[in-house]
N, C-alpha and C positions, 0 to 999 in steps of 0.2 A: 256544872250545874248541881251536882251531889253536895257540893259543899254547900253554896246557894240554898238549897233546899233543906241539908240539914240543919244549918244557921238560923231558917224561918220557919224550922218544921211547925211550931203554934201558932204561927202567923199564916190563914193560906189565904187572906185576901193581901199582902205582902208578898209571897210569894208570886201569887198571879203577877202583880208591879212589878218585880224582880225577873221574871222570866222574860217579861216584854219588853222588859230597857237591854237584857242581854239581845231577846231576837233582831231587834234591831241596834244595836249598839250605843245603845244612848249614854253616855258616861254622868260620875255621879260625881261631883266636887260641891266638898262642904256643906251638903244639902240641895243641891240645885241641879236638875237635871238638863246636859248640853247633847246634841245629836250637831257631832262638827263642836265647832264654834257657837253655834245658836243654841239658846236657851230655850227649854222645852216650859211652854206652863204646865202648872199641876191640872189645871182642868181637862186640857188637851189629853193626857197622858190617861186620866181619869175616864174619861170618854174611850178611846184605844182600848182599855182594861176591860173596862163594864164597872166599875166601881165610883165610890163617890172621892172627890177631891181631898176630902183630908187622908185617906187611906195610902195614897199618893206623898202627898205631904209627911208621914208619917214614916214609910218605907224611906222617902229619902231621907230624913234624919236617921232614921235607923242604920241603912247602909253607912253614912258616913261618920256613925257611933261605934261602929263595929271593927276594929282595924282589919281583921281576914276581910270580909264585903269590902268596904271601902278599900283591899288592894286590888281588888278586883274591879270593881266598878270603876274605879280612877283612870283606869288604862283602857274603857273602851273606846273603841271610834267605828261610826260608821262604814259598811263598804257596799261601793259600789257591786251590783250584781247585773250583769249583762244578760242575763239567759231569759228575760221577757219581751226581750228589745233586738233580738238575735233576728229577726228574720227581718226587719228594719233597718238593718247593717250590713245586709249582704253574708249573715253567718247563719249556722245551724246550732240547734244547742238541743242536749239530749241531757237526757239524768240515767247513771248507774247506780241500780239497786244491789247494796252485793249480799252473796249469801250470810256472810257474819262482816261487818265492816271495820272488824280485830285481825281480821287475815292483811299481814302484812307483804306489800309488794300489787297490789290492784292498782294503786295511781300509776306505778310503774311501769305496767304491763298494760294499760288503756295507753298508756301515752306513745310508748312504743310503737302498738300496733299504728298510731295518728303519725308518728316519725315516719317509720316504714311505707305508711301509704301518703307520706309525702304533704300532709295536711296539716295547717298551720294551727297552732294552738291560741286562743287568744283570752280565753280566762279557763283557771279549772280552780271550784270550791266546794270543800267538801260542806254539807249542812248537814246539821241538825235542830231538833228541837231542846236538846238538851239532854239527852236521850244516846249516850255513844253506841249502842247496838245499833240505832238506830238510822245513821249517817247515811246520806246519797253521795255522791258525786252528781258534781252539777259543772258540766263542759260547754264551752261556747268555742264552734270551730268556722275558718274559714271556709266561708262558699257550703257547698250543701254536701252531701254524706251520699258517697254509694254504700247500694244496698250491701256488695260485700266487704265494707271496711264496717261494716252493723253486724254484721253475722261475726265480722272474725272478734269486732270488741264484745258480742254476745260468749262466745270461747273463753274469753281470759279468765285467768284461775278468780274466783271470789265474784264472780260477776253471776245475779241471779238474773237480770232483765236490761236491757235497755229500752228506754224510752224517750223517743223522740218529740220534742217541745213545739 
């Protein structure tokens, strides 16, 4: 997103555009924006932003004027996220806040401890906003969570919180 943002530093109704097609991965060909296969309108997109349609219009040419943006935008795709839908599937889903989310080996050691206590994994994605200090872990797990497989993923090196969805 540094890049994104310093590409449109004088742009920041562009940039708002640009943050929103990455949070949802909306890709950018040629001027036109696709979430999947589907073609996004500029109104749509405008409306989502808070901005008006040509701002929209505009960011998308510009992305795909730009070769750095457009090698970026050209490659996104939507994904699916299970962890709103988790407890409508028979699963549990929690998010890990970690202390610095540069500390490397926390997917490692969350996942471990879900090996260990025998619990099936069934999506793990890390989010952000664009923001890398600022990254959760977001896990969707089989069947529901004892309380001590929560305490011991509370223990793992870099983990500041769990919180349960």
């Amino acid at each position: 997103m540094e890049q994104v943002t310093a590409l449109l530093k004088r742009y920041p109704s562009q940039r708002k555009v640009a943050k929103k097609l990455l949070e949802y991965g909306i890709r950018v060909q040629n001027g036109v924006a696709y979430c999947g296969d589907v073609e996004q309108t500029d109104a749509g997109i405008a409306r989502a932003c808070e901005v008006d349609r040509r701002v929209v219009r505009t960011t998308l040419e510009h992305i795909s004027s730009i070769p750095e943006l457009d090698r970026i935008f050209s490659k996104l795709r939507p994904m699916l996220s299970m962890i709103d839908m988790a407890d409508e599937i028979g699963c549990s889903a929690l998010v890990i806040i970690p202390t610095d989310s540069r500390i490397p080996g926390i997917i490692a050691d969350v996942t471990t401890v879900l090996y260990n206590s025998g619990i099936t994994l069934k999506q793990a994605v890390v989010s952000n906003s664009g923001e890398w200090d600022r990254s959760t872990l977001e896990i969707v797990v089989e069947g529901k969570l004892q309380e001590n497989v929560i305490m011991m993923l509370k223990s793992c090196r870099g983990v500041a919180s769990v919180l349960i969805k």
